[in-house]
N, C-alpha and C positions, 0 to 999 in steps of 0.2 A: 322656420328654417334657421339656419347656422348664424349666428352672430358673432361678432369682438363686441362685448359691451365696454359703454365709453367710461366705466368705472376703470378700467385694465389701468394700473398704476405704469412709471415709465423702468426701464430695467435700471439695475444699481452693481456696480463695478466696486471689488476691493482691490485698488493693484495691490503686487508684493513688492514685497521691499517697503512698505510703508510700517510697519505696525500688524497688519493682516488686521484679523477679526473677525466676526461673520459680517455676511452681506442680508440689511434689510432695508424692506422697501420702504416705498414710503406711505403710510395710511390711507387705507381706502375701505368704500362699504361695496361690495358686489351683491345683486339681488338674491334672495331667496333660491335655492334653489340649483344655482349657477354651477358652472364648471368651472373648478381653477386650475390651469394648466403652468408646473413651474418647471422652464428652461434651464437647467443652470449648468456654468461649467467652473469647476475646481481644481487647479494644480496637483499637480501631483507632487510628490517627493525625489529630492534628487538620491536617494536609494533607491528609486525605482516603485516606489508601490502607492496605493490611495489613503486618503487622508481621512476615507469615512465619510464624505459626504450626508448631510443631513436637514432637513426641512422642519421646522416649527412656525406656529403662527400664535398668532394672541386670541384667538376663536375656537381655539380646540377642537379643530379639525380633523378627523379621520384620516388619514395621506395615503395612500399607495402608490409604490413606486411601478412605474409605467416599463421604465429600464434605465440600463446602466451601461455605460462601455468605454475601456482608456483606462486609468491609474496607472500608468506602467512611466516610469523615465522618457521613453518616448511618445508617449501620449498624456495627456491631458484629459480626467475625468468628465463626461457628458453625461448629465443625470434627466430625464425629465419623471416630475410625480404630478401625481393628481387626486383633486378631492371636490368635494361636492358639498356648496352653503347649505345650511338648513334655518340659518336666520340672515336678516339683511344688517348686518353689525359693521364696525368701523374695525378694522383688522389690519395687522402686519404681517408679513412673511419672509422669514429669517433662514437661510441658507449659511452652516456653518460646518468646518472641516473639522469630526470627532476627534481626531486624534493628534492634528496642529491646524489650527484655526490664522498660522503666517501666512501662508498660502493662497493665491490670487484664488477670490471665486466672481463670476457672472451669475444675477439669475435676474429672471425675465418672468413676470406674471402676466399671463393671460386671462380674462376672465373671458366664459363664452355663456351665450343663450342660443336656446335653441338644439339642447343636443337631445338626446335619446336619454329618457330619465331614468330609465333601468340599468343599462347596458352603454355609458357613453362612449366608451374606448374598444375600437376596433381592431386592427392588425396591430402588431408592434414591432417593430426591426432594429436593431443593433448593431455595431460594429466598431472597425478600424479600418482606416485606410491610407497609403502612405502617396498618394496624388490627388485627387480632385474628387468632389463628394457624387454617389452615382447610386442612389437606391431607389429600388423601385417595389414597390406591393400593390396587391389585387385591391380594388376597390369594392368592400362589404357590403354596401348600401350606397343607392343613388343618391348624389346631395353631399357625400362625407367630405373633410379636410382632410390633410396630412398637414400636421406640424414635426417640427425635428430641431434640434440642435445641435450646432455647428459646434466643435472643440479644436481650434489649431494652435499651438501655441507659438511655431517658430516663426511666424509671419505676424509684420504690422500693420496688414492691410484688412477690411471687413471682406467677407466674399461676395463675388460677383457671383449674382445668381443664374441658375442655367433658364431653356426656355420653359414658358409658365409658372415659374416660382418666383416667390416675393420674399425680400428680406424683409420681414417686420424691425426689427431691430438690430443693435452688433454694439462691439466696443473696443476699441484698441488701445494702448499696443498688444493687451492681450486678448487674440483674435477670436473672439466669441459669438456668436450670431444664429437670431431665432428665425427659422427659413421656414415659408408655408407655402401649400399649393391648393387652390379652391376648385381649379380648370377638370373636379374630377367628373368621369364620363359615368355612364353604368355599370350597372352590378358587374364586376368580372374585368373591368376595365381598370389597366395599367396606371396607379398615378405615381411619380416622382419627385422627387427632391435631388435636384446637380448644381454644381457650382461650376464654373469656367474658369476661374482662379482666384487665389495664389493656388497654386499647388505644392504641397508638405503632409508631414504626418497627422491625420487628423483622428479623431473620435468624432462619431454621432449617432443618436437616437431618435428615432421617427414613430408617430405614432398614430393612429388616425381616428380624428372627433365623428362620430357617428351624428347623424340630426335624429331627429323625431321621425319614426317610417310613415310615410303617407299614404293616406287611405285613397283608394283611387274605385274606377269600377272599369269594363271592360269586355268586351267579347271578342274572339278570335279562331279561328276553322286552320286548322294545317292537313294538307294532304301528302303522301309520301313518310317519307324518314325526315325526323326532327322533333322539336321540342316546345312545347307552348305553354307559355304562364301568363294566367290573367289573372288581374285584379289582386295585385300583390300588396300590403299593407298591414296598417295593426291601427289600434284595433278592432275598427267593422270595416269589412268591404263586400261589394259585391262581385259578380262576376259569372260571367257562362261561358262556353267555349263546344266546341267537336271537335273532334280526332277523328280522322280515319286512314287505313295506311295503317302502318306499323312506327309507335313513335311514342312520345313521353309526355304526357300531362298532365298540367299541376294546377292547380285552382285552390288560391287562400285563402281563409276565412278569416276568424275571431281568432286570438290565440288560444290557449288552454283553459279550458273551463270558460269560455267565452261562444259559442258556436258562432262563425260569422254565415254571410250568406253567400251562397255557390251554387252550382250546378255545374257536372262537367258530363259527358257521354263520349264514348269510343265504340268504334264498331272496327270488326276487325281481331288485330291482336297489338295488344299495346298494354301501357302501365298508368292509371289512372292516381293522381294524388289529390285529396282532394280534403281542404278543414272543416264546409258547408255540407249541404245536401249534395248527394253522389248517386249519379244512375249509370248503371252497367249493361250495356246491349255487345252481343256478340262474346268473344273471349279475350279474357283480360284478369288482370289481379287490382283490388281497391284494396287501398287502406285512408283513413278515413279518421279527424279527431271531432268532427260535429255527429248533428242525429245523420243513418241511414236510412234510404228509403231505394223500393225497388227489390232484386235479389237477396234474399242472405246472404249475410258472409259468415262463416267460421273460422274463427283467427281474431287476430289484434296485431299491432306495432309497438315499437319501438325505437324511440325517441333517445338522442345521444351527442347531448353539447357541450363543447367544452369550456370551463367555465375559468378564464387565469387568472383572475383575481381572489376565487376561494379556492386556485390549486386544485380543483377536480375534473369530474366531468358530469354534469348531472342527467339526469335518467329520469325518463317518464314510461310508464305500460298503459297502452290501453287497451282493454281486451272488448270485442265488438263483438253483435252477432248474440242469438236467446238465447246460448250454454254457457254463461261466464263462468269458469273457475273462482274460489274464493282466493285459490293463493298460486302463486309464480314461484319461479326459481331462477335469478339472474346470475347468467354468467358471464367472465369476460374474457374474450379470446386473443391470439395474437399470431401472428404469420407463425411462430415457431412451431403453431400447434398447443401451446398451452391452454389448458383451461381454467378456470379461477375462479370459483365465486363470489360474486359479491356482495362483502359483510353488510348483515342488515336486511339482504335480500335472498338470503336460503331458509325459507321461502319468504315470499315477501305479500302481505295479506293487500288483496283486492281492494277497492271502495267504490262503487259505481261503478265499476268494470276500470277501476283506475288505480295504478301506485305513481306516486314519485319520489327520489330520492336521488344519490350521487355515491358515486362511487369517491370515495378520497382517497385508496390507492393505488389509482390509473397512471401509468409511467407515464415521463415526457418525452416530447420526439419521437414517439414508437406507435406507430397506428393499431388499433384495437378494435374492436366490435364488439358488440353485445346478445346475447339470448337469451330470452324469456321463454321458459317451459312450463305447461299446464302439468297437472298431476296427469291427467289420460295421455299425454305423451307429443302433443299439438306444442310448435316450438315459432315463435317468429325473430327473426336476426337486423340488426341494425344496419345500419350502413357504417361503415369504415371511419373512425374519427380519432383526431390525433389531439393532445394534450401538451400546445406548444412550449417551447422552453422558455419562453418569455417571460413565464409563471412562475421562473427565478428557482432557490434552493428553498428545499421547506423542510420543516418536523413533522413527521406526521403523527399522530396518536388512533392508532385504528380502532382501542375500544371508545374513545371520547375523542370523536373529528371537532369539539367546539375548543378543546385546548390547543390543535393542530395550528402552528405560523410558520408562517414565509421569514425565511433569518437571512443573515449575512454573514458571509465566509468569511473569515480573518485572510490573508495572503498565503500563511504558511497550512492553509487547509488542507487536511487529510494528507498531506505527502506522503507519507512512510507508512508501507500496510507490515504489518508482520504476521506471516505463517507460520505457524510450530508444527509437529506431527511428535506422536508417541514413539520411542526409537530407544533401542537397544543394541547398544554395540558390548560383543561378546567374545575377550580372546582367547584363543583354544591354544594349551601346548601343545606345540610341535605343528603350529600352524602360522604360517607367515603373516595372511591377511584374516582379519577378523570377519566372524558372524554377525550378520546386522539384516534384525529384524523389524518391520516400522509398520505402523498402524495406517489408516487414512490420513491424511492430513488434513487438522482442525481449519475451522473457520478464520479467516484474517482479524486481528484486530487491526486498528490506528485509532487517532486523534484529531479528533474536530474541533475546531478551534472559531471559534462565532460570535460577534460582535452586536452589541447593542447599545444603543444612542439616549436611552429614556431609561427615564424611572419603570415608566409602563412596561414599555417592552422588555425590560430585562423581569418584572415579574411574570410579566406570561410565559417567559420562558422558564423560567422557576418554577410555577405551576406545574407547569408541562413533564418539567424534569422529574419534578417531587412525587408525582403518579405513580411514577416505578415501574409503569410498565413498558412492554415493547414498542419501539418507533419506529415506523418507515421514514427511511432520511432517502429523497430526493433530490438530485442535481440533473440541471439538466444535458441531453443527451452529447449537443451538440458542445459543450464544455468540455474541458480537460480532465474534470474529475467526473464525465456522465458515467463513467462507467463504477462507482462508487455508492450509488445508490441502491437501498437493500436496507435489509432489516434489522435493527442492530439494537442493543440493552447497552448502558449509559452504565459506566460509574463511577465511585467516587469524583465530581469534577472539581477546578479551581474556578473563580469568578476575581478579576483582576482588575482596578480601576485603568482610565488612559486617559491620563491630564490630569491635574490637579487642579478642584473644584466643579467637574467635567462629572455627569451622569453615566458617560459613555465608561462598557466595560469589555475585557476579551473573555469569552468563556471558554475555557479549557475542558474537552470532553474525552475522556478515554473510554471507546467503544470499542466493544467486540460484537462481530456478523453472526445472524443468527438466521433461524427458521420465522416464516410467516406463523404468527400466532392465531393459534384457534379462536372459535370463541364469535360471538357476534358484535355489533357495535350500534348504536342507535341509529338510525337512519339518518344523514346530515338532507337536511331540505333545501332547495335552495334559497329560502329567507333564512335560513341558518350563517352567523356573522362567525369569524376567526380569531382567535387568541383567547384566550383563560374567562370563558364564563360567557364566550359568544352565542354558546347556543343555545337550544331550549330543550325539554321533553327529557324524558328518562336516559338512564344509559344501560348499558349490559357491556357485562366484561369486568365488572369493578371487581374490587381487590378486599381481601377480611379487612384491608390495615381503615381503608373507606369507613368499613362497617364499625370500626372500634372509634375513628373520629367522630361519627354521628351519633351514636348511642352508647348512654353510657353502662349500661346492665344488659346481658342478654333478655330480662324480663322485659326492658323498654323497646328491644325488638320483635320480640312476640308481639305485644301489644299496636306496633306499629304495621307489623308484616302480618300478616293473615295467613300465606304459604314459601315457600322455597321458591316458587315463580316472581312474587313479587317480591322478596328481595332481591332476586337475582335479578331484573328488569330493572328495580329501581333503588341500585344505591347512591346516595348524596356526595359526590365527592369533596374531598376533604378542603376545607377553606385555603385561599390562594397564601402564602404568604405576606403579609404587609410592611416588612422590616427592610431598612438598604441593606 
């Protein structure tokens, strides 16, 4: 279950007004393995904007930020990030403001045991608010936290917490505080974070630590309308049940490629779910990720989650029943009616009656679904899943999703789009007003303007850029700029330092909107990792300029390529650059 290991160092305050600097902790070893969850909050600037908030340690730590919300004049930046040990090392962790480091920062380390080793971070919520803190999210999983942090800065008081909530820590006069709530009920179940005062302008970020899923066993009978699930867990459980009546049943197994153990039966009409062994009496639809037994089925599912840490959604097929197809065709659909294939899966080859893979460019905020079609014309559809914004702005690279990263917007992002259209104005003697003749109007350009903290991250983004080819640039929906995402080619851009001695830089990007590009793109998997050289396996969609960095004579690529297939499937791309 969930722990605070008692490694969790104490939180560290830089007021302003002193000197500034970054804020670090003070030396600790957290186990193997562990969650670090880091609170922090950073002034803002009195022009109103953020200072770049930024996290380093001395362990070389992976970080991902969880969320962000505030930098404005009237609020105060709230950041929480997180990362996960892989050695038991003696470590610091340094919170410092990229672009002026005067600036008051809190942060507050958590280490946790006990979380979900795959998947530790569950919901994520964000905001501002100009009275007392009041949020609330679904509970993922039985067992999970909610932690969050508090940003006020007009107030010298810590906050009082509302009911069920604990402040783990705070710091005054600038009013900072890491607030958590353990009181969570079951799956579906409302858990919060409030405060009863001071009441002022705040920032804050919540997010919520997932445990380990427990294996459990179970049986249970519903008659009528309703919904029954046994023996929910990972990764073996068992579990039996009946249905009968018109209603919904679910019965867990093993996860993927795991078969766990089950049994479920419906009589009647109703909808069987089922990961184990599945029997079918009366009328009904199964689908089904263990062995079958009983009736045939013809058909398979369709699996569709979304993933906001690698920015997608990933995608499982599995096709059941003694006619497997060898190969699918995935598509992805949306209320508009659009349809869209997805790269890497038109079509997408079989394996034991199995693909998996991800889509990486599934919008955010916009609910989508999925379908899988056999070549004979047999289709089965997902359920409806959405790709929330919490998964921040990204690049995307659709012919290579492993150079694809999550960036940061500069302040003055994207403001100004500019339309042109082809136009002729024509004056005629003896005519007052002129003739004007005008074409479609082209696609918008503007300028993105994007911010990085490291040496590292600005060359994966270098990477990314120097490809040449087309990006999916993503913001999400529920932003000012959602509506700005779309497909755009990058040129000429500037890269500009901010601060002196300072890694942090602003990248200046003059883009123009374009067409979704053809072409396929390597299947991203979900062990597939993010930024310049994350992924594995071949790519498709590479460029001659690829083909002329790898080999130096066309003789050396005959000899390397056997056909047109295999270079086109596997070109090397060209080394990241290593230079500041």
């Amino acid at each position: 279950m969930l722990a605070v290991d008692s490694s969790t160092p104490p939180p560290v305050l830089v007021p302003e007004f002193t000197g500034g600097g970054p804020a670090t902790t003070a030396p600790f070893t957290a186990p193997t393995g562990a969650l670090l969850l880091v609170a922090a909050q950073v002034g803002s600037t009195y022009a109103g904007g953020s200072v770049g908030p930024w996290i380093t340690d001395t362990g070389g730590l992976s970080w991902q930020l969880a969320g962000r919300a505030g930098g404005t004049s009237a609020y105060d930046e709230a950041v929480l990030w997180w990362a996960v040990t892989t050695t038991a090392i003696p470590r610091t962790v340094t919170v410092v403001g990229a672009s002026d480091n005067s600036y008051a920062k809190y942060a507050q380390v958590i280490v946790f045991t006990g979380q979900d080793p795959g998947s530790p971070i569950g919901t994520v919520a964000q905001g501002t608010a100009t009275g007392l803190l009041s949020v609330q999210v679904p509970c993922s999983r039985t067992g999970s936290w909610l932690w969050g942090i508090y940003a006020d800065w007009s107030n010298g008081a810590a906050p009082t917490p509302g009911s069920g909530v604990t402040r783990y820590s705070a710091a005054t006069p600038l009013t900072a505080a890491t607030l958590y709530c353990t009181a969570a009920g079951a799956e579906g179940q409302p858990m919060m974070l409030s405060t009863t005062a001071p009441s002022g302008p705040l920032s804050w970020v919540a997010v919520e630590i997932l445990p380990v899923a427990a294996s459990g066993t179970g049986t249970g009978t519903v008659s009528g309308l309703g919904t029954l699930a046994v023996g929910e867990g990972h990764p073996h459980t068992s579990g039996a049940a009946a249905l009968r009546g018109t209603a919904a049943l679910s019965v867990l197994g093993g996860s993927a490629g795991q078969p766990g153990e089950g049994s479920g039966q419906i009589s009647g009409n109703g909808v069987l779910t089922a990961a184990g062994v599945c029997h079918l009496v009366g009328s009904g639809q199964i689908h089904e990720r263990g062995s079958l037994t009983g009736r045939p089925l013809l058909g398979g599912v369709i699996y569709a989650v979304p993933n906001v840490q690698a920015g997608r959604i990933d995608l499982q097929v599995a096709w059941t029943g003694p006619n497997q197809p060898a190969t699918v065709t995935v598509t992805r659909s949306d209320p508009t009616g659009t349809v869209i294939p997805v790269r890497s899966a038109a079509p997408a080859t079989l394996t034991s009656g199995q693909w998996v893979g991800a889509d990486v460019e599934a919008p955010a905020d916009r609910p989508v679904w999925y379908t899988a079609t056999e070549p004979a014309g047999s289709a089965v559809i997902s359920q409806p899943v959405t790709l929330p914004g919490s998964t921040g702005y990204w690049l995307i690279s659709p012919g290579r999703p492993s150079l694809s990263m999550r960036i940061t917007p500069a302040e003055d992002h994207a403001t100004t789009k500019n339309r042109t259209l082809p136009q002729g104005v024509f004056q005629v003697l003896g005519r007052e007003d002129p003739i004007v003749v005008s074409g479609r109007r082209w696609a918008p350009t503007t300028t993105l303007k994007i911010l990085t903290f490291t040496d590292e991250e600005r060359r994966a983004l270098e990477a990314l850029l120097d490809d040449g080819q087309t990006l999916y640039y993503r913001a999400p929906a529920a932003d000012a700029a959602g509506d700005d995402s779309g497909y755009i080619a990058v040129g000429a851009y500037d890269s500009s330092r901010i601060g002196y001695g300072l890694p942090a830089r602003v990248h200046t990007l003059p883009v123009t909107y374009t067409g979704r590009p053809s072409g396929l793109g390597r299947a991203a998997s979900p062990g597939d990792g993010i930024g310049a050289g994350g992924g594995t396996g071949t790519t498709y969609g590479g460029t001659w300029a690829d083909v002329l960095a790898t080999y130096q004579t066309w003789a050396d690529v005959t000899l390397a390529k056997t056909s047109w297939t295999a270079l086109e499937t596997a070109i090397a791309p060209a080394a990241a650059p290593g230079s500041p």
